[in-house]
C-alpha positions in Angstrom: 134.7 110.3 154.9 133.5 108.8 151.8 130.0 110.2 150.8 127.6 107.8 148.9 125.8 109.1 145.8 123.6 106.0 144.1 126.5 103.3 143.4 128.9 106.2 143.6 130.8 107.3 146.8 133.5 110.1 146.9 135.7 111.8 149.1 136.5 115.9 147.9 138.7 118.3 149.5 139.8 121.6 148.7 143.6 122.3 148.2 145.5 124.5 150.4 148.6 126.9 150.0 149.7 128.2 153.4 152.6 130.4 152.7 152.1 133.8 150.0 155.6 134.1 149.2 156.3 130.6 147.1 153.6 130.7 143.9 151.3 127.8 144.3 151.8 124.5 142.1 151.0 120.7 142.3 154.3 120.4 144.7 153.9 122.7 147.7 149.8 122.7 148.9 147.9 120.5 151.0 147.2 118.6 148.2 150.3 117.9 146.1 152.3 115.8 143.6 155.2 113.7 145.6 156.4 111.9 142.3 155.2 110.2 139.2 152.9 108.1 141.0 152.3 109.4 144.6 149.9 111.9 145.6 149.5 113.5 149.1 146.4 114.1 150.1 144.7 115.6 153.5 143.4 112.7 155.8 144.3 110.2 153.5 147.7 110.9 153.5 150.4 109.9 150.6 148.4 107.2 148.1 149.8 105.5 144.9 147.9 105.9 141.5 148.5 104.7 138.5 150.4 107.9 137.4 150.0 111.4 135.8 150.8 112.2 132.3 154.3 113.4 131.3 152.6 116.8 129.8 151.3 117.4 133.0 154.1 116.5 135.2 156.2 118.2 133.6 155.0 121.7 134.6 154.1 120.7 138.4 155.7 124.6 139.0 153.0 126.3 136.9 149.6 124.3 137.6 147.7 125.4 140.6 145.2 122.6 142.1 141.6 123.6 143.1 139.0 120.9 144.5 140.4 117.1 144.3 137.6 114.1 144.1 138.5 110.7 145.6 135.5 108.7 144.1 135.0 104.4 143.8 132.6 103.4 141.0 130.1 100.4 141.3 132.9 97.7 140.6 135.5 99.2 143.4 137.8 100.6 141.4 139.2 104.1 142.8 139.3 107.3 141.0 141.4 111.1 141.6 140.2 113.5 139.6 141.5 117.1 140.0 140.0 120.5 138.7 143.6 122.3 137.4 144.1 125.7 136.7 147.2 127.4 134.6 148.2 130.6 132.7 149.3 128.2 129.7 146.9 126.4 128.3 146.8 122.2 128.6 146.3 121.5 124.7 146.8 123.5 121.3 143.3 125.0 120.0 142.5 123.5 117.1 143.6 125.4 114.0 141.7 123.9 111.0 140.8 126.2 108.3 138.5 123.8 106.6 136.8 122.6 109.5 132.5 122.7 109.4 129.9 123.0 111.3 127.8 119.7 111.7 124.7 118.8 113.6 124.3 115.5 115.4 120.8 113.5 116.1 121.0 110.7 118.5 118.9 107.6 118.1 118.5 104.2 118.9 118.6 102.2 115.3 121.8 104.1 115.4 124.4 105.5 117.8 124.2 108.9 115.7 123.7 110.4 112.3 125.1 113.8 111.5 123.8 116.0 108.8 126.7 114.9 106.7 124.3 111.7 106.3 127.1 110.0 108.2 126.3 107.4 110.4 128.3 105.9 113.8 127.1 102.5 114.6 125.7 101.8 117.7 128.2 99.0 119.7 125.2 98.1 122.3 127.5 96.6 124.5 125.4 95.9 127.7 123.2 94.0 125.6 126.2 91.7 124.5 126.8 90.5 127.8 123.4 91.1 129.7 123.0 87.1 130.2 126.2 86.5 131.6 125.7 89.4 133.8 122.4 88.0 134.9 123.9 84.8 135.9 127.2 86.2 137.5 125.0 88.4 139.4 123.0 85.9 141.0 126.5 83.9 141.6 127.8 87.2 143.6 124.0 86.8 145.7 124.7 83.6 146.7 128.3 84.4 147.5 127.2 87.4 149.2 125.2 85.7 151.9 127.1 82.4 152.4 130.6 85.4 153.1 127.8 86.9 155.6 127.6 83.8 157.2 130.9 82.4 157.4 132.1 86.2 158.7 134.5 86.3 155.4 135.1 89.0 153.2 133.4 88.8 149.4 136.3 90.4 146.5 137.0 89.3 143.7 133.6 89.0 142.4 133.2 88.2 138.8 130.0 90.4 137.6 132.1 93.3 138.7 135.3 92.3 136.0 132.5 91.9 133.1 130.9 95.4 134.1 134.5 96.9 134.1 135.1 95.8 130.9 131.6 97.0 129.7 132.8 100.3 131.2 135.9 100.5 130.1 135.2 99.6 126.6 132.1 102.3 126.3 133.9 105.0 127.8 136.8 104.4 125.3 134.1 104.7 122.5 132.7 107.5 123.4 136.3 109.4 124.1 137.0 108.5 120.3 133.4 109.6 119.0 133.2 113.1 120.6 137.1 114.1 120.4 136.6 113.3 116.4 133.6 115.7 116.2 135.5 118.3 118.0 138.9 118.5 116.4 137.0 118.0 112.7 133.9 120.7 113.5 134.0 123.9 114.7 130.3 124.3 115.5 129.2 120.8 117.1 124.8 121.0 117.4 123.2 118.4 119.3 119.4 117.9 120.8 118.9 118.5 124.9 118.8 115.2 126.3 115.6 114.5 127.2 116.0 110.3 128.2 114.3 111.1 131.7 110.8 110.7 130.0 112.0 108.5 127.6 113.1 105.9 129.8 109.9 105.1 131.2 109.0 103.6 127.8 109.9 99.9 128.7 110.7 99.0 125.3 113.6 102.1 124.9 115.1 101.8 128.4 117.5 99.1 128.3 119.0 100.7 124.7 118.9 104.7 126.3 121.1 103.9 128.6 123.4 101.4 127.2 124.7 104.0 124.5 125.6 106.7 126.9 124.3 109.8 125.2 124.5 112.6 128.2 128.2 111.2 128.8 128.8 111.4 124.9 127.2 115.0 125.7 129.1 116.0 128.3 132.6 115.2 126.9 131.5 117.4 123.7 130.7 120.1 126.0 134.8 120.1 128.0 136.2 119.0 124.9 134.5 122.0 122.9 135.8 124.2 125.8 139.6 122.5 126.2 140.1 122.6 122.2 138.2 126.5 121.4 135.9 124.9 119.8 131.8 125.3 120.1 129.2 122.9 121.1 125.9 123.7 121.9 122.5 121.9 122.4 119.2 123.0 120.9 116.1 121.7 121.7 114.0 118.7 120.0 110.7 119.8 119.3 109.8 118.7 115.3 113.5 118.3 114.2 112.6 114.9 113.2 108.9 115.9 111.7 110.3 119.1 110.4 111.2 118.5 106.3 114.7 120.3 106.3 114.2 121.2 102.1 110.7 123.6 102.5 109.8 123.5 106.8 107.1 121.7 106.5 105.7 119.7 109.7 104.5 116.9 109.7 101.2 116.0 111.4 100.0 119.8 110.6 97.1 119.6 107.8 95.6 116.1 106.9 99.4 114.5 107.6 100.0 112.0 110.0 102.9 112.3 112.0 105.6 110.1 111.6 105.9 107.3 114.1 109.4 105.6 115.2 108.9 102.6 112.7 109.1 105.6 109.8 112.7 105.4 109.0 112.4 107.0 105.6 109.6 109.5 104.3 108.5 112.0 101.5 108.2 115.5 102.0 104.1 116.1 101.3 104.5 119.4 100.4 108.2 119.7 98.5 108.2 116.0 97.2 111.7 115.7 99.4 112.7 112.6 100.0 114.4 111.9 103.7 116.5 109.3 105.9 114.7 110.1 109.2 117.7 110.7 111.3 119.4 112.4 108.8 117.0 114.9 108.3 116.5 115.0 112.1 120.6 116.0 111.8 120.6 118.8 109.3 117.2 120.2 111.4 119.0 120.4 114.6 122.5 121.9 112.8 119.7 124.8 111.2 118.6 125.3 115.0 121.7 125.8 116.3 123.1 128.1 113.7 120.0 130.5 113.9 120.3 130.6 117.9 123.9 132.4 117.7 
């Protein structure tokens, strides 16, 4: 039933309305809402869950259900997630007369930088607890095999608590980053992620994927959608090399171009004088504008 993906396994099925006279909702298909905190679902029958926001049970009449996901993560927790359709829309668009269009770069001495020359720290929380990690997951080894022998079952395990936490803490991070860029921007601009590549530099790998910057991206991109906002991605090529005062690129003529311990540089042409990431930011904001 359950279907493994990587660490991932999920369960999907489609949700069913049987009769044409009653107008499909979250109360009368095969997959439906019994109460606050019970949902029916086909083969699985009626499971509890944690519960369902008042906003959204409150209209249970007017939603319509489409494909449902069952899916456990890596530390066995359980997840329903449901693609929900309505004539009325889930959340107010955003109405802000003086909001901007800003341009995001995404680097590792910092979580981001925007072309406002703001700056978001990055929280690098993996790294915080990579040595107890280390040790509680050598603890659940030895566990592992002496349950094997011993024909008992191994929960509870300790590693998995610390990596929920990690989880939990990042995804609450980057829920706050990306719904602030949205509700304060109208035009959000960020690079294509490109970390496959990237990741096979030894040095990067452990600090790509502890910030979480294609599930920072992808929240940007429903968020955009759910608020009427815009977000779009441009790509990379010389937005960091690029001066954003005259164009000039670096490494064209007798420059050198600029390596990743250049954190600050002079324009060799315009005499400009840039924070790397910064300029990387108002670069990738210019792309994005002049691709609509």
């Amino acid at each position: 039933m359950f279907h493994k993906k990587r660490i991932e396994q999920k369960y999907q099925t489609s949700c069913m309305y049987a009769s044409k006279l009653a107008l499909p909702n979250m109360k009368n298909g095969s997959v439906r809402i019994i109460n606050f905190q019970h949902i029916q679902l086909p083969k699985l029958g009626s499971l509890r869950f944690k519960g369902i926001s008042k906003k959204i049970f409150n209209r249970l009449d007017n939603i319509r259900i489409g494909t449902t996901t069952i899916s456990m993560d890596a530390t066995g927790r359980y997840y329903v997630s449901m693609q929900l359709a309505s004539e009325q829309p889930f959340v107010n668009k955003v109405n802000n007369e003086t909001a901007t269009s800003i341009g995001i770069d995404l680097n590792i001495d910092n979580f981001l930088t925007d072309s406002e020359g703001k700056i978001v720290a990055n929280p690098r929380y993996y790294r915080s607890v990579k040595g107890t990690l280390a040790k509680a997951q050598r603890k659940l080894s030895r566990r592992a095999l002496r349950a094997k022998k011993e024909h008992k079952p191994l929960s509870n395990a300790k590693n998995y608590q610390k990596q929920r936490k990690i989880a939990n803490r990042r995804k609450n991070f980057l829920h706050l980053v990306s719904i602030t860029l949205i509700k304060k921007h109208d035009l959000v601009v960020a690079e294509e992620l490109r970390s496959k590549n990237t990741l096979q530099n030894h040095a990067l790998a452990m600090s790509i994927s502890d910030v979480g910057w294609r599930t920072l991206l992808g929240m940007l991109a429903y968020k955009a959608d759910l608020y009427g906002q815009k977000f779009i991605t441009v790509n990379p090529r010389n937005t960091t090399q690029t001066c954003s005062a005259c164009g000039f690129v670096m490494g064209t003529g007798t420059t050198n171009k600029l390596t990743l311990a250049d954190r600050d540089w002079t324009c060799p042409q315009c005499e400009t004088y840039h924070i790397r990431d910064h300029n990387a930011a108002k670069n990738i904001l210019a792309k994005g504008i002049a691709s609509m």
